[in-house]
Residue frames relative to the residue before (quaternion, step in Angstrom):
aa qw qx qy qz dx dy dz
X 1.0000 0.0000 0.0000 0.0000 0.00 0.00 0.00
X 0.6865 0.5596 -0.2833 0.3679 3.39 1.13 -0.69
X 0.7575 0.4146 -0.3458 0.3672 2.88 1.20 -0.65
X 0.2650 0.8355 -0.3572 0.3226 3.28 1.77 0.02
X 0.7025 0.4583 -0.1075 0.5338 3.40 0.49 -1.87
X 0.6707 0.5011 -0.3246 0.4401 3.80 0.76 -0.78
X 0.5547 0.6118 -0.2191 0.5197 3.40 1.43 -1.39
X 0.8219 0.3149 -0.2301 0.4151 3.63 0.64 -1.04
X 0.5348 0.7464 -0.2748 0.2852 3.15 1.37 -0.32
X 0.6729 0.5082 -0.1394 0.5191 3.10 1.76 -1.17
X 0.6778 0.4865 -0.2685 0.4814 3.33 1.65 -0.58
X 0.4452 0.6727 -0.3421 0.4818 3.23 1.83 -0.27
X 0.7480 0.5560 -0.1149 0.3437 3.21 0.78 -1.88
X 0.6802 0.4477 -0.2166 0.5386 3.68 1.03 -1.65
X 0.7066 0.4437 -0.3324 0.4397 3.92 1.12 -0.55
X 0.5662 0.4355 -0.4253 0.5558 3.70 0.84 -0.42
X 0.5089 0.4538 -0.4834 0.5491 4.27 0.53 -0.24
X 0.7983 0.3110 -0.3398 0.3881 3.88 -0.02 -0.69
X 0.7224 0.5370 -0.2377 0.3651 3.70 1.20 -0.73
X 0.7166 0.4301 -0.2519 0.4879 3.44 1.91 -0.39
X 0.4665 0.5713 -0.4512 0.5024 3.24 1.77 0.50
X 0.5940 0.3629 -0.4537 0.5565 4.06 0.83 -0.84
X 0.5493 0.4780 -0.5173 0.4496 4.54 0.02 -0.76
X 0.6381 0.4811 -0.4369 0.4128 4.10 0.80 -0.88
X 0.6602 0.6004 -0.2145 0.3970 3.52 0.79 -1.68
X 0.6346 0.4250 -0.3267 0.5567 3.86 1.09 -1.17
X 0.7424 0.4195 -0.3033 0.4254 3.46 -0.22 -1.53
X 0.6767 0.4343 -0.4608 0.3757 4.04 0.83 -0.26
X 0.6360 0.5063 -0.2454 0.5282 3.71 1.62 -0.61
X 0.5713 0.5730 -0.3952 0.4349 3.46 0.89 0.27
X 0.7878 0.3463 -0.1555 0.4851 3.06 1.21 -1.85
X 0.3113 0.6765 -0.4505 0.4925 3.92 1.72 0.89
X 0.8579 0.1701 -0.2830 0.3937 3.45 0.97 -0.75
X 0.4436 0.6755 -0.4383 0.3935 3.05 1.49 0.27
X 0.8049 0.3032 -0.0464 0.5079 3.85 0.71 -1.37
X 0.4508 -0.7529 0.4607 0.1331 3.62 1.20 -0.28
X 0.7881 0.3596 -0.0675 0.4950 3.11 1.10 -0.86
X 0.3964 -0.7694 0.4370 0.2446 3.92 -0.69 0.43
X 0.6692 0.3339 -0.3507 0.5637 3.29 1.05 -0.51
X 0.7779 0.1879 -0.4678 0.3750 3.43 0.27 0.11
X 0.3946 0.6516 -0.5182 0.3888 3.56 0.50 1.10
X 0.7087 0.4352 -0.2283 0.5062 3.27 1.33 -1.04
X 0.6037 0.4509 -0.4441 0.4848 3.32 1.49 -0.44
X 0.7349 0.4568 -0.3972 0.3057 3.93 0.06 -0.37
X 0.2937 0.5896 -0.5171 0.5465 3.78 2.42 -0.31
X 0.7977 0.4647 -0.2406 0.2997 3.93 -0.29 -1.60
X 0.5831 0.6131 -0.2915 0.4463 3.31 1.46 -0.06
X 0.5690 0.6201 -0.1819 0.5084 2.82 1.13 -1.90
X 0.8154 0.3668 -0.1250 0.4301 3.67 -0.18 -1.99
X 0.5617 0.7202 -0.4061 0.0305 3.51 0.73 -0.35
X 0.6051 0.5061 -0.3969 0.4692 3.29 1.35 -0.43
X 0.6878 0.2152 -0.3510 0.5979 3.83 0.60 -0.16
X 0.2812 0.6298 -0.5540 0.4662 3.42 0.36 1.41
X 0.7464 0.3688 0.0373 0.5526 3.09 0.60 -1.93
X 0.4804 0.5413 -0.3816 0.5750 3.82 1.31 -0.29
X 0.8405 0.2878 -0.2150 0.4055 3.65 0.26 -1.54
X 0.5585 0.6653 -0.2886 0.4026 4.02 1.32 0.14
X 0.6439 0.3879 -0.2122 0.6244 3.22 1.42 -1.30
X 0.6678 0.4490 -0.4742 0.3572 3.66 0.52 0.07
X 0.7615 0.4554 -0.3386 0.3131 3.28 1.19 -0.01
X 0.3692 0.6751 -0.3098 0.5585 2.81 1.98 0.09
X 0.6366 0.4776 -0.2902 0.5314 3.60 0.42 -1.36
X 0.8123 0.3541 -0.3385 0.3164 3.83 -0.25 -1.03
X 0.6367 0.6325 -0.2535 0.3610 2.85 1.59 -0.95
X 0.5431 0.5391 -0.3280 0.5539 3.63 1.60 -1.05
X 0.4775 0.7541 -0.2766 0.3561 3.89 1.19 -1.30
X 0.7854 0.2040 -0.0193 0.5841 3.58 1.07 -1.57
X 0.6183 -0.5788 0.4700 0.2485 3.14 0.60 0.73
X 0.5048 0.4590 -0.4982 0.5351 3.70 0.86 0.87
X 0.5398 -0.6054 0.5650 0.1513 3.61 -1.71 1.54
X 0.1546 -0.7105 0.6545 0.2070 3.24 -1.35 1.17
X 0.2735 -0.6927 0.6230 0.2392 3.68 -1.18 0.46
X 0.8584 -0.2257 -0.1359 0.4402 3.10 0.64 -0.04
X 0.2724 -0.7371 0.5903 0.1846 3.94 -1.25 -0.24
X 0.1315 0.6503 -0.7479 -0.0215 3.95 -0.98 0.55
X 0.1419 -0.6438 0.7505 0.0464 3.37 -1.73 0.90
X 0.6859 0.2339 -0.3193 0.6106 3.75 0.72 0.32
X 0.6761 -0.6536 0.3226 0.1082 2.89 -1.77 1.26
X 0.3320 -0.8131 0.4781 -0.0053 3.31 -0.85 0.51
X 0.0631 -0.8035 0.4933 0.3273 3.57 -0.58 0.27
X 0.1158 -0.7293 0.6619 0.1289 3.65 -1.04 0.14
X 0.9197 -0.1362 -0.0151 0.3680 3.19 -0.01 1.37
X 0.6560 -0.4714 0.0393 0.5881 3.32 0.45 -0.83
X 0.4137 0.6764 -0.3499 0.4990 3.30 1.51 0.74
X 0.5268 -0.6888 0.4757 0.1475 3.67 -1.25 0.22
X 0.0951 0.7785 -0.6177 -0.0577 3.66 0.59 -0.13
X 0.4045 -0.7154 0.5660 0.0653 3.49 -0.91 1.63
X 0.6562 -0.3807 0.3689 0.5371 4.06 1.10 -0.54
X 0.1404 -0.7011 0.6909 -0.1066 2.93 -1.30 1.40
X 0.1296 -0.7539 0.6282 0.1419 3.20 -1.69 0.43
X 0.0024 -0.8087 0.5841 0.0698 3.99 -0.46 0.70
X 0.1293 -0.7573 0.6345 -0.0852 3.22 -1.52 1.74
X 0.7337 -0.3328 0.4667 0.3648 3.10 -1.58 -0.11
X 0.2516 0.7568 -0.5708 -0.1953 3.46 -0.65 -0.05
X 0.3554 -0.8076 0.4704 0.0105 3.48 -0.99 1.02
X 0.8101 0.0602 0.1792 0.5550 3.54 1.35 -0.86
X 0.4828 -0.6883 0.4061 0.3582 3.58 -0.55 0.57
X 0.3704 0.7425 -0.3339 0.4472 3.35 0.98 -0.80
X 0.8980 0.1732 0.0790 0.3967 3.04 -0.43 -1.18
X 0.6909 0.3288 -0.4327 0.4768 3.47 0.92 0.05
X 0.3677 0.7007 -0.4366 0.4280 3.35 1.58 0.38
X 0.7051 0.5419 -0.1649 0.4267 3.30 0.87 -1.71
X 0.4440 0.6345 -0.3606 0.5199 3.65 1.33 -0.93
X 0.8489 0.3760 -0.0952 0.3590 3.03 -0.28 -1.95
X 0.5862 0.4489 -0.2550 0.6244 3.70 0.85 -0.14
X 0.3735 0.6486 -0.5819 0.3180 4.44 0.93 -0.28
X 0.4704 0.7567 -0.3405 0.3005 3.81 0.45 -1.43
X 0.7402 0.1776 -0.0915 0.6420 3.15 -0.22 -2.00
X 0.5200 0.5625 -0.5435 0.3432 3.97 -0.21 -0.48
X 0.7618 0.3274 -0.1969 0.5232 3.41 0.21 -1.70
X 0.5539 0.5326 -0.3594 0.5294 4.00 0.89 -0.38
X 0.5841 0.4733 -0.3254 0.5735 3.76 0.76 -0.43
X 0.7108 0.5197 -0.2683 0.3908 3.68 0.45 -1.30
X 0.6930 0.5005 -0.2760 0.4394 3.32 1.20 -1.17
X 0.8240 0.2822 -0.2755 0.4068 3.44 0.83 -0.67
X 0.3539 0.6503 -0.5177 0.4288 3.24 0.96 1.31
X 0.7898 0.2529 -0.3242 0.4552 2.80 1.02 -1.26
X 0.3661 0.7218 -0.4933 0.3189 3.93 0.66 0.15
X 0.5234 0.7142 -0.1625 0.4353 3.24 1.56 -1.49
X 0.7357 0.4134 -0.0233 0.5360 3.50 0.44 -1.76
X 0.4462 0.6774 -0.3637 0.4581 3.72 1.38 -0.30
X 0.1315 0.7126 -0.6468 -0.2379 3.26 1.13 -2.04
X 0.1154 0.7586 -0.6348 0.0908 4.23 0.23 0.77
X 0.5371 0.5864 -0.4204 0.4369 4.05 1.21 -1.25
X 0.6630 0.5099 -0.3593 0.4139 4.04 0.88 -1.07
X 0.6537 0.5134 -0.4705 0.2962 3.69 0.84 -0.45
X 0.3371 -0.7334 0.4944 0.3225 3.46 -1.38 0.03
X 0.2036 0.6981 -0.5866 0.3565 3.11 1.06 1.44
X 0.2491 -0.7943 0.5178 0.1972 3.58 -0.79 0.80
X 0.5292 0.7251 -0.2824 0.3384 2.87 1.67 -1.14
X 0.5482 0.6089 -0.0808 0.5676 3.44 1.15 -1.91
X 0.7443 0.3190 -0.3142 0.4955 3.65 -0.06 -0.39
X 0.5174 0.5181 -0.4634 0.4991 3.92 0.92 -1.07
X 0.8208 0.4351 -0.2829 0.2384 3.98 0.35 -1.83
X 0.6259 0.6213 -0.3293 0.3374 3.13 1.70 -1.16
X 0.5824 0.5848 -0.2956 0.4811 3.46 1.46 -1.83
X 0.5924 0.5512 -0.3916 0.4381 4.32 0.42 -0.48
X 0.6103 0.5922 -0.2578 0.4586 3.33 1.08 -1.54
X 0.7295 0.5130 -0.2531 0.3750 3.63 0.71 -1.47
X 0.6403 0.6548 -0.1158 0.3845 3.02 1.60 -0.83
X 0.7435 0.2255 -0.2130 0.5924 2.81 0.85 -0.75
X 0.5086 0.5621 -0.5336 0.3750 4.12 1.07 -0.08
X 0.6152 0.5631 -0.3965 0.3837 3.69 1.42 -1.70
X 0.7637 0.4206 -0.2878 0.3963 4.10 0.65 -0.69
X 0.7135 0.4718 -0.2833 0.4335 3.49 0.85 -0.72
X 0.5761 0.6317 -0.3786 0.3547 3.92 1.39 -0.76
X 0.6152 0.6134 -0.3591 0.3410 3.43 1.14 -0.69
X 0.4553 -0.6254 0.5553 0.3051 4.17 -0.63 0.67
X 0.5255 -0.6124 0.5611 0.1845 3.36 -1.51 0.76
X 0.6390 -0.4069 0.4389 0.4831 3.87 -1.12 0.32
X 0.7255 0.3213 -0.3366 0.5071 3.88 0.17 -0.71
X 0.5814 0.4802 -0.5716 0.3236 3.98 0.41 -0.79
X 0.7054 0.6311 -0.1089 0.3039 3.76 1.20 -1.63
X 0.4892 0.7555 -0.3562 0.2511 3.32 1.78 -1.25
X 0.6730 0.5285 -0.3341 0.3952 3.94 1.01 -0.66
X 0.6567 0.5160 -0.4559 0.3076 3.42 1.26 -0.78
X 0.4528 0.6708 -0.4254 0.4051 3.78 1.01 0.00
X 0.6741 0.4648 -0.3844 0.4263 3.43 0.96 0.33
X 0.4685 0.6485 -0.3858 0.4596 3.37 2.15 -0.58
X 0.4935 0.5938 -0.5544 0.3107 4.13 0.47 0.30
X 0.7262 0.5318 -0.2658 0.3452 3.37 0.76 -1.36
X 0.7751 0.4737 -0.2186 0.3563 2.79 1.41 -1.40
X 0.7017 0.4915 -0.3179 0.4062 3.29 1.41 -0.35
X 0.3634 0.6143 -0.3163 0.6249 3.72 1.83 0.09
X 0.6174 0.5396 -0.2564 0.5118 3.55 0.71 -0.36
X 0.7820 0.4298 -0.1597 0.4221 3.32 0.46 -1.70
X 0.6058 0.5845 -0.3044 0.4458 3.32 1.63 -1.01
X 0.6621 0.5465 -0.3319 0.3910 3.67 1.05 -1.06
X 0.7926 0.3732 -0.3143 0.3656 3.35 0.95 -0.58
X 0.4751 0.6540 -0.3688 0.4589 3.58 1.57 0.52
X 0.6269 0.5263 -0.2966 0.4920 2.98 1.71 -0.81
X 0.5853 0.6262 -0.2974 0.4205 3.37 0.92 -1.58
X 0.8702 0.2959 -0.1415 0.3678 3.32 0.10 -1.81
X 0.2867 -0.6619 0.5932 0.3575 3.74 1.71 -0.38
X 0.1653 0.7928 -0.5816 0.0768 3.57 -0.12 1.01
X 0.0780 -0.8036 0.5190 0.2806 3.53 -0.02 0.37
X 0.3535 -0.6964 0.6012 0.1692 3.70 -0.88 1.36
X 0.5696 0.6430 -0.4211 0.2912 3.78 0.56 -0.39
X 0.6643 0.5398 -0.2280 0.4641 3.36 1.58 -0.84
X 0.5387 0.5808 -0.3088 0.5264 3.40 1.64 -0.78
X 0.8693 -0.0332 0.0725 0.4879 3.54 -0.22 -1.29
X 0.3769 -0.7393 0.5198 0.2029 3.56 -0.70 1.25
X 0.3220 -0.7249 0.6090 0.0043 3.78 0.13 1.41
X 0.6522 0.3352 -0.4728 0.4886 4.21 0.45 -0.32
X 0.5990 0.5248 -0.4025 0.4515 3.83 0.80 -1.23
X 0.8782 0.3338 -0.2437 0.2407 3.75 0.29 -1.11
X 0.2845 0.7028 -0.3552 0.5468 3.40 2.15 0.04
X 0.8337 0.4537 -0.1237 0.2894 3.49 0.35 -1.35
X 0.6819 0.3344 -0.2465 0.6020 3.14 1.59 -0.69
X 0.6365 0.3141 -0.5175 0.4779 4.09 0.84 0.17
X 0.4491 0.7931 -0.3978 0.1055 3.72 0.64 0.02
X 0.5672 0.5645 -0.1873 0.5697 3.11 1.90 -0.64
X 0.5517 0.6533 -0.2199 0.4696 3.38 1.66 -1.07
X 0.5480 0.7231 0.1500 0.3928 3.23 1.34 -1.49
X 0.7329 0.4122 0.0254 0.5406 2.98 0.86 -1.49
X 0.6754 0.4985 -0.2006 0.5050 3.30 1.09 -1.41
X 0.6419 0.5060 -0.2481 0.5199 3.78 0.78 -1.42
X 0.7679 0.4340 -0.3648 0.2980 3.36 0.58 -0.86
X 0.3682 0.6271 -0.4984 0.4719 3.82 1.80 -0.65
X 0.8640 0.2911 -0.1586 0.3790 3.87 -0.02 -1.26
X 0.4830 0.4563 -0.6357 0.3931 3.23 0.89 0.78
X 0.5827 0.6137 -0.3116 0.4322 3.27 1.24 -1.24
X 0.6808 0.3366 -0.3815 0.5270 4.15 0.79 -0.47
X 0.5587 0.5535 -0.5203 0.3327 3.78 0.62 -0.24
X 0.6888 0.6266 -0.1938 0.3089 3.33 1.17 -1.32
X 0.5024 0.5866 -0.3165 0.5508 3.03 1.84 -1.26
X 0.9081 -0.0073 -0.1625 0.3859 3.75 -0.14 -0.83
X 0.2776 0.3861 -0.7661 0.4323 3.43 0.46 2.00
X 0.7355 0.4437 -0.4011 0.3183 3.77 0.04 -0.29
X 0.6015 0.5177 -0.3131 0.5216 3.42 1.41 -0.45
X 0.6636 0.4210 -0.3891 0.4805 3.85 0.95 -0.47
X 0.4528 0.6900 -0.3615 0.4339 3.60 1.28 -0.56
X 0.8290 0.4132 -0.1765 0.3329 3.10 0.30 -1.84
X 0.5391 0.6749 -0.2336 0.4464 3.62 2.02 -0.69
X 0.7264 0.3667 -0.1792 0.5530 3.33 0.99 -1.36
X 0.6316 0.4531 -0.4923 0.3919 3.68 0.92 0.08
X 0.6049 0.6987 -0.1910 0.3309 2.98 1.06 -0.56
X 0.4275 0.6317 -0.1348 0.6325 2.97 2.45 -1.11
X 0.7430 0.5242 -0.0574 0.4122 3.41 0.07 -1.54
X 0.7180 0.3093 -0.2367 0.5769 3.50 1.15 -0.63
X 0.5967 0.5886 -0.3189 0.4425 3.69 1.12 -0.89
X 0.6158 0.5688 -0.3511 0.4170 4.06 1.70 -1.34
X 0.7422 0.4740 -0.3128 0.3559 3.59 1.54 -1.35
X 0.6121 0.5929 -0.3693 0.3708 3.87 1.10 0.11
X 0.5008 0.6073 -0.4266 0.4454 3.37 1.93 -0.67
């Protein structure tokens, strides 16, 4: 069962990364016919996203201070660079794949962390409506902003060799890994962990597919006017 929830988790996880990139693509063609205008489209996106802006920055800062790697610099408010927006950037030291892997991956970590603890809240049980309207926005914008950027990720393209490597020498040496790390003991104790993350991947999805289905609905209704 455990390995179930783990199994879905990743399919949960790699599919909410593809579904909050088309909710980006709609909700940017919607607000095109609404404002007409690109720069103020990107400014009301940088509005919108800003708290899981500043959510998905300080984690790279933090992990980065965490490992003992120097930030030069940090923005949590937006910026233009030409005719583009930059939403916030963070520039470190890098020293090692390893770890600029771990950096670049902080996001979804601390985006994982958050919707545990939302979980353990139990907030969906309250019969605040209000609180559910602020919490469900929150989820929204963590499920789209938690994901790293092509540059946060650009090191993990080195994890092929290294993990083709690691495999040859398990093969070579016949290592048995079962004796190293007890996989039933550690299944069992993230499973609850797991379980919880996996309820709010499963509501993020619910309302990327419901804002989709609105703004297509928008988008087709603009091409008949």
């Amino acid at each position: 069962m455990e390995l179930i929830f783990v199994g879905l988790f990743f399919f949960q996880l790699i599919l909410l990364f593809f579904v909050s990139r088309v909710t980006i693509t709609h909700l940017f063609q919607v607000l095109r016919l609404v404002f007409r205008h690109d720069k103020i489209v990107y400014s009301f996106i940088a509005f919108v996203f800003f708290p899981g802006t500043v959510i998905h920055e300080l984690s790279h800062f933090v992990m980065a201070i965490f490992l003992f790697l120097k930030v030069r610099d940090i923005h949590v408010f937006p910026q233009w660079e030409g005719q583009y927006l930059k939403l916030g950037r963070v520039y470190y030291e890098k020293k090692d794949v390893v770890r600029s892997i771990i950096v670049g991956i902080a996001p979804i970590i601390v985006g994982l962390l958050l919707f545990w603890w939302l979980f353990s809240l139990h907030i969906f049980q309250s019969p605040n409506i209000i609180l559910k309207v602020i919490v469900s926005w929150f989820i929204f914008i963590l499920s789209t902003t938690m994901f790293s950027s092509k540059q946060d990720l650009i090191d993990i393209i080195y994890l092929i060799p290294v993990a083709v490597i690691i495999a040859g020498i398990i093969y070579i040496f016949q290592i048995d890994l079962s004796k190293l790390i007890p996989w039933h003991l550690l299944l069992e104790a993230t499973a609850g962990f797991v379980y919880a993350i996996n309820i709010y991947l499963v509501i993020s999805l619910g309302i990327h597919v419901v804002m989709i289905a609105i703004m297509k609905m928008a988008l087709m209704i603009s091409k008949r006017i």
